[in-house]
SEKEZA-592849 format. One record per residue (C-alpha): residue in one letter; x, y, z; chain. Coordinates in steps of 0.1 Angstrom, whole numbers. Layout:
BEGIN
- A;X;Y;Z;A
...
end
This chain:
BEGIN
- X;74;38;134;A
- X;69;50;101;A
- X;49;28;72;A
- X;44;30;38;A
- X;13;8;22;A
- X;9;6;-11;A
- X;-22;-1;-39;A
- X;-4;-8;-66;A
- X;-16;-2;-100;A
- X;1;11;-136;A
- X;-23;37;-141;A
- X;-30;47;-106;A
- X;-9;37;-75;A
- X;-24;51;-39;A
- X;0;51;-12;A
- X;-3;63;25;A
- X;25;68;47;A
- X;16;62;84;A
- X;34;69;120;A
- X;25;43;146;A
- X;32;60;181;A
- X;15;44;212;A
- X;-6;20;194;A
- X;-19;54;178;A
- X;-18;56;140;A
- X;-19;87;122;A
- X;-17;98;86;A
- X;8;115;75;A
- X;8;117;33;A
- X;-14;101;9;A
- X;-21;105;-28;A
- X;-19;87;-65;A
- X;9;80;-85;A
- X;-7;84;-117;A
- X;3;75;-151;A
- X;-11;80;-188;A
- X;-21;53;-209;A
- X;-6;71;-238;A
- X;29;64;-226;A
- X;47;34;-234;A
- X;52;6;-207;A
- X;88;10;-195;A
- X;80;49;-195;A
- X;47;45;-169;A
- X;70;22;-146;A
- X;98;44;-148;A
- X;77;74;-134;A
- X;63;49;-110;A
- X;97;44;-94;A
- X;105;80;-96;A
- X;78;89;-78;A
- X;76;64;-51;A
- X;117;71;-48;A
- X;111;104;-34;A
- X;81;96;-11;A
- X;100;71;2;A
- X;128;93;9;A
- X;108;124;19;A
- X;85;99;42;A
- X;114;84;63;A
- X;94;50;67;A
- X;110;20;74;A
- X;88;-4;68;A
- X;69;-11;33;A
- X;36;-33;32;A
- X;17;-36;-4;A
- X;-11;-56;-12;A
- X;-11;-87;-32;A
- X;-15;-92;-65;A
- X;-53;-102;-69;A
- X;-71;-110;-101;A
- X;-103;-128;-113;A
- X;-103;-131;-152;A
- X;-82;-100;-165;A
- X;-47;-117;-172;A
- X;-33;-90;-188;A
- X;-44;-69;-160;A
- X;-25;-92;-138;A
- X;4;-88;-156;A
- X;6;-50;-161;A
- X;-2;-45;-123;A
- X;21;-71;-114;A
- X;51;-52;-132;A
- X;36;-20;-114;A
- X;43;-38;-77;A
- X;77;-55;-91;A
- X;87;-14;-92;A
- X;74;-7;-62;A
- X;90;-33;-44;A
- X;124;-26;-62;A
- X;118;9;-49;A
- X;116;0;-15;A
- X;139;-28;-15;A
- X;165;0;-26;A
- X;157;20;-2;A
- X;163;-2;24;A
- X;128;-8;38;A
- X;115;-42;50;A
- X;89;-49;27;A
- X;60;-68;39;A
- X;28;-80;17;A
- X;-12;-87;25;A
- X;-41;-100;7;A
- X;-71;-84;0;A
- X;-84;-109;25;A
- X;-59;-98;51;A
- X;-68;-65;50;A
- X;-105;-64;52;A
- X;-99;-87;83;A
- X;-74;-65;99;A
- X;-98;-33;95;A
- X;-130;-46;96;A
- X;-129;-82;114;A
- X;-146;-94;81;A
- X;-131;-108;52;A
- X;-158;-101;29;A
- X;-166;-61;39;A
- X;-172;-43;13;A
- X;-149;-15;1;A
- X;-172;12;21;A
- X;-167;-5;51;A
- X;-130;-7;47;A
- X;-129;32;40;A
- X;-151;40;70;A
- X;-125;14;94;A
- X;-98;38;76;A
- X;-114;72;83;A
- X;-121;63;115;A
- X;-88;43;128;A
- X;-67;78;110;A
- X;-93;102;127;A
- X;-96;115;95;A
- X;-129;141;87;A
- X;-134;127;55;A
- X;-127;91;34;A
- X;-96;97;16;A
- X;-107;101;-23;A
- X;-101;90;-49;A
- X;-105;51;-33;A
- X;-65;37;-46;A
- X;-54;60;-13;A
- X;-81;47;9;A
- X;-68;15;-1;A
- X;-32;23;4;A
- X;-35;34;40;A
- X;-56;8;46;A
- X;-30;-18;40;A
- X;-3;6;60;A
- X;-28;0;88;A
- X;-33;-37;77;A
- X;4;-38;83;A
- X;3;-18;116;A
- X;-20;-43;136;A
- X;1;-73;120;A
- X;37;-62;120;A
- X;46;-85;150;A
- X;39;-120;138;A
- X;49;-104;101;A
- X;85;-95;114;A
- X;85;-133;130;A
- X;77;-148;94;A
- X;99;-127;78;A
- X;130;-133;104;A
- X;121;-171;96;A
- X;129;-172;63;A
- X;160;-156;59;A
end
């Protein structure tokens, strides 16, 4: 089993493609998607979309987890990011992948038993569960495979809910 997860952001979006043999999860890709704040809009999500496009199709995932859209105060934040995650799931809905989304909440939980761990803690769970020799850098990729590993302990009941409402 091959997932994607996905930070999603307009001027950086981490992703991390995982394989999930055997209860055993390993990295396989991660990075940013990064665009400049010089370009217009449609122009940044339009390279967003390119770019995922082809890690999706050079990752042959089949499943797509992303992380909810969180905000405090930052509206227009919220609403830039929230175009960001529209591309990304129009990428992956293209492509065919079941597409599968987690709170912030849900993923500290599902790496750290904690809802409230800090970020370190999450990158540590990461480094650790991927048997990785460093924390991925910069932290939108930690974040990314931490949701793709989110998604890997939760796919189960996920798939369930999913089936239910179609």
């Amino acid at each position: 089993m091959i997932i994607i997860g996905i930070d999603p952001g307009t001027a950086r979006m981490g992703y991390g493609v995982i394989e999930v043999k055997g209860g055993v999860s390993k990295a396989l890709n991660y990075g940013l998607i990064e665009t400049s704040k010089d370009m217009v809009m449609p122009m940044r999500l339009k390279k967003i979309y390119d770019a995922l496009t082809g890690i999706i199709a050079k990752s042959g995932a089949s499943e797509f987890a992303i992380e909810q859209l969180f905000f405090n105060t930052n509206v227009t934040t919220a609403i830039t990011v929230g175009q960001a995650r529209g591309v990304a799931i129009l990428a992956a809905a293209n492509a065919g992948l079941e597409i599968f989304d987690y709170t912030p909440l849900q993923v500290k939980m599902a790496l750290t038993g904690y809802g409230r761990a800090d970020k370190n803690q999450v990158q540590q769970m990461v480094k650790l569960l991927l048997t990785l020799k460093a924390i991925p850098k910069p932290d939108d990729t930690a974040d990314a495979l931490a949701i793709a590993l989110c998604h890997a302990g939760s796919r189960k009941l996920n798939k369930l809910k999913n089936a239910k409402k179609e």
